[in-house]
C-alpha positions in Angstrom: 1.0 39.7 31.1 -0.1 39.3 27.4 2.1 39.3 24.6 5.1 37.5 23.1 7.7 36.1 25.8 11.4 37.3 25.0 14.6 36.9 26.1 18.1 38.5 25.7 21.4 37.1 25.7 24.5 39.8 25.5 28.3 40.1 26.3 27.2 43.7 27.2 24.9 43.9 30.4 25.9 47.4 30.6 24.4 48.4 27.4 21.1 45.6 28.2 20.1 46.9 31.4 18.8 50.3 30.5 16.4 48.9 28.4 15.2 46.3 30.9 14.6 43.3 29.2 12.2 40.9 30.8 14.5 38.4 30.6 18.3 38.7 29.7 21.7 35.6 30.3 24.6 38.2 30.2 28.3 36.0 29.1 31.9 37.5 28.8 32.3 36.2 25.6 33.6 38.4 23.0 31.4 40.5 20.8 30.0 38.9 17.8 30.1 36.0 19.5 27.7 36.5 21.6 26.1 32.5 21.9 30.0 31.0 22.1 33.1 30.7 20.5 33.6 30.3 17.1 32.8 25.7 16.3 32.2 25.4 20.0 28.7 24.0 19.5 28.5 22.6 23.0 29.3 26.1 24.7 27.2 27.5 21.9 24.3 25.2 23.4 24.6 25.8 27.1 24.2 29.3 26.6 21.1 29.1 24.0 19.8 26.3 26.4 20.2 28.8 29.3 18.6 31.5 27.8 15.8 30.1 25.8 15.0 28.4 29.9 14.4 31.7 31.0 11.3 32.1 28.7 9.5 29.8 31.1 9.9 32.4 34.4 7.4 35.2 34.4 8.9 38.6 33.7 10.3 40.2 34.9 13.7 38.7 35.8 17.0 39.6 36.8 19.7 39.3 34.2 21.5 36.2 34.7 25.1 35.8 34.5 26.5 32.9 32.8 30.1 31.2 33.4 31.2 31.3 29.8 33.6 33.2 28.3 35.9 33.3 25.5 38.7 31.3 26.7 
């Protein structure tokens, strides 16, 4: 496949998967947090890192569920 890679990340797979993104890291952190909680730059980075590592799996992929939340 041609084109631009992109990836997704989203507290809302429900919403995501109807428009099948070729690659998607779903969290159950709150919404507009979407990358982590508010000054937590280390959960903020695990779930960037994970979602930015997907851009090197050919598309399509499942959505990937990610440990993080918002506690």
């Amino acid at each position: 496949m041609e084109g631009v890679a992109t990836t997704l990340t989203t507290w809302n797979a429900g919403r995501a998967r109807p428009t099948t993104p070729p690659r998607a890291t779903f969290t159950q952190l709150a919404r507009g947090a979407t990358l982590g909680r508010p000054h937590d730059s280390a959960q903020q980075r695990r779930v960037l890192t994970a979602t930015l590592a997907l851009l090197a799996q050919d598309a399509p992929v499942d959505i990937v569920r990610l440990d993080e939340n918002a506690d």
